[in-house]
C-alpha positions as CSV (number, residue, x, y, z in Angstrom):
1,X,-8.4,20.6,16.4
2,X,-9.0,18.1,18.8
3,X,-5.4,16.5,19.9
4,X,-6.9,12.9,19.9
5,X,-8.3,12.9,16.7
6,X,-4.9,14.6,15.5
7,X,-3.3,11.5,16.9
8,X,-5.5,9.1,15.2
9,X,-4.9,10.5,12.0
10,X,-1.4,11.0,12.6
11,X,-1.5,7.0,13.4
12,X,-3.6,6.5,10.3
13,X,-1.4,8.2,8.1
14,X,1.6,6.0,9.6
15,X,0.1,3.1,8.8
16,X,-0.7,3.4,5.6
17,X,2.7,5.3,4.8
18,X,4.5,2.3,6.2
19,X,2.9,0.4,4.0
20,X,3.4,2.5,1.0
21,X,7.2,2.6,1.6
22,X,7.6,-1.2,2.4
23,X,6.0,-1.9,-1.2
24,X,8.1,1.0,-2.7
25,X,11.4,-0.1,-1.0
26,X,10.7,-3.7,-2.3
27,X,10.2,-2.9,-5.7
28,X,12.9,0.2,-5.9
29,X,16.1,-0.8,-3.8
30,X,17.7,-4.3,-2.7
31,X,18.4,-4.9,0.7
32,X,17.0,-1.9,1.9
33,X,14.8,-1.4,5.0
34,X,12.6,1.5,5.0
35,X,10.0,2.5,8.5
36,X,8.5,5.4,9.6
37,X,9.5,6.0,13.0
38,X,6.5,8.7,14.0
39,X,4.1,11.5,11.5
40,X,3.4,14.5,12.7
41,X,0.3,16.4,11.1
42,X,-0.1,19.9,11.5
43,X,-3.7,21.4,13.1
44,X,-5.1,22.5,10.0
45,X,-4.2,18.8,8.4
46,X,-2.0,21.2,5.5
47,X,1.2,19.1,6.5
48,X,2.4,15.8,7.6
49,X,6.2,15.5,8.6
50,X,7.0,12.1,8.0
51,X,10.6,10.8,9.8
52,X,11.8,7.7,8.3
53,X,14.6,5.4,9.7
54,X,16.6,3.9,6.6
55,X,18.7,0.4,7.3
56,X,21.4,0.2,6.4
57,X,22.1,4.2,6.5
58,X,24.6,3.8,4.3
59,X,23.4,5.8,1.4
60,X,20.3,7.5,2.5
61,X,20.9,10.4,1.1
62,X,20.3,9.3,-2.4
63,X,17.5,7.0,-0.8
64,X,15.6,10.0,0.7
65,X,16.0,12.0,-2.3
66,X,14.7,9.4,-4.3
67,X,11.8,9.1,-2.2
68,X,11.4,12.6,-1.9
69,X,10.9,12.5,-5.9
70,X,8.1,10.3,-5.3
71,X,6.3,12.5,-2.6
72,X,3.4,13.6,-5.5
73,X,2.6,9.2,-5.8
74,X,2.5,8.2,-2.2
75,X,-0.1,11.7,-1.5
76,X,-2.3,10.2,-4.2
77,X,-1.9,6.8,-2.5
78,X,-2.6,8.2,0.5
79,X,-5.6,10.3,-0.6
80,X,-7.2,7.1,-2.5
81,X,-7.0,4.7,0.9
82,X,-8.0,7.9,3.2
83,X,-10.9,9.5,1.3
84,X,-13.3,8.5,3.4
85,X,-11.7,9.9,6.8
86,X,-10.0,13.1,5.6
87,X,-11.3,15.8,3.5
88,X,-8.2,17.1,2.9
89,X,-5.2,15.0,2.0
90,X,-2.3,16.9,3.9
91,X,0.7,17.7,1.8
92,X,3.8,14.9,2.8
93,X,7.2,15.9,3.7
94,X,9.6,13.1,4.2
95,X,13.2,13.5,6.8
96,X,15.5,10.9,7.8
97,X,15.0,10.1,11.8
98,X,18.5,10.5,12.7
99,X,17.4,9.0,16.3
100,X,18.4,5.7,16.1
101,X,22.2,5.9,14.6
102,X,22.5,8.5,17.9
103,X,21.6,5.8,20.2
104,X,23.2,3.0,18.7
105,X,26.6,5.5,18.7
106,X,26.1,6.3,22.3
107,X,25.6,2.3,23.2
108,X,28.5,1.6,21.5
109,X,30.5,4.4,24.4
110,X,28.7,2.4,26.8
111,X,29.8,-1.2,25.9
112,X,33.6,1.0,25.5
113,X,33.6,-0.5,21.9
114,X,34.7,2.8,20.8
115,X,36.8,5.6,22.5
116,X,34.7,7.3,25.4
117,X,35.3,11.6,24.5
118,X,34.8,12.2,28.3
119,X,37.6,10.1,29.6
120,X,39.9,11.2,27.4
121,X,40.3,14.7,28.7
């Protein structure tokens, strides 16, 4: 498949997952943030990998399961507001995007907030 319209339907997909999600989260938790940080759609449009950044990560565990339980509502969502651009409605997976608690850890070493693992040895 063409890599640009991959990327346009990966951005598609975002957008109206985001979306989803924010409505979800508002309705579901309390003082929960949930974004999708990037969706990744597989060639033959079977799969989408969604990673999703939770604030605060305190329990996203029991947030991503919970989500996860609701996988079968957001695809019928999805296949409702994308119809008319996709034949097939791929089939969602959702993961937590790990990428921001590792940067925010490693600016914390930086600022020497918290002990640096190289200069200790």
């Amino acid at each position: 498949m063409d890599q640009i319209r991959l990327k346009r339907i990966e951005s598609l997909l975002c957008e109206d997952l985001s979306e989803m999600l924010r409505r979800w989260a508002k309705e579901n938790t309390r003082g929960v943030l949930l974004s999708i940080s990037s969706v990744r759609v597989t060639p033959d449009l079977s799969i989408a990998r969604v990673n999703m950044s939770i604030f605060p990560p305190d329990d996203k565990e029991s947030i991503l399961a919970a989500v996860k339980e609701q996988t079968s509502y957001f695809r019928g969502q999805l296949g409702e507001k994308v119809r008319h651009q996709l034949r097939k409605i791929p089939e969602v997976i959702f993961y937590i995007d790990e990428g921001y608690q590792h940067m925010e850890e490693i600016e914390k070493c930086l600022r020497g907030e918290v002990d640096n693992p190289i200069r200790d040895k």
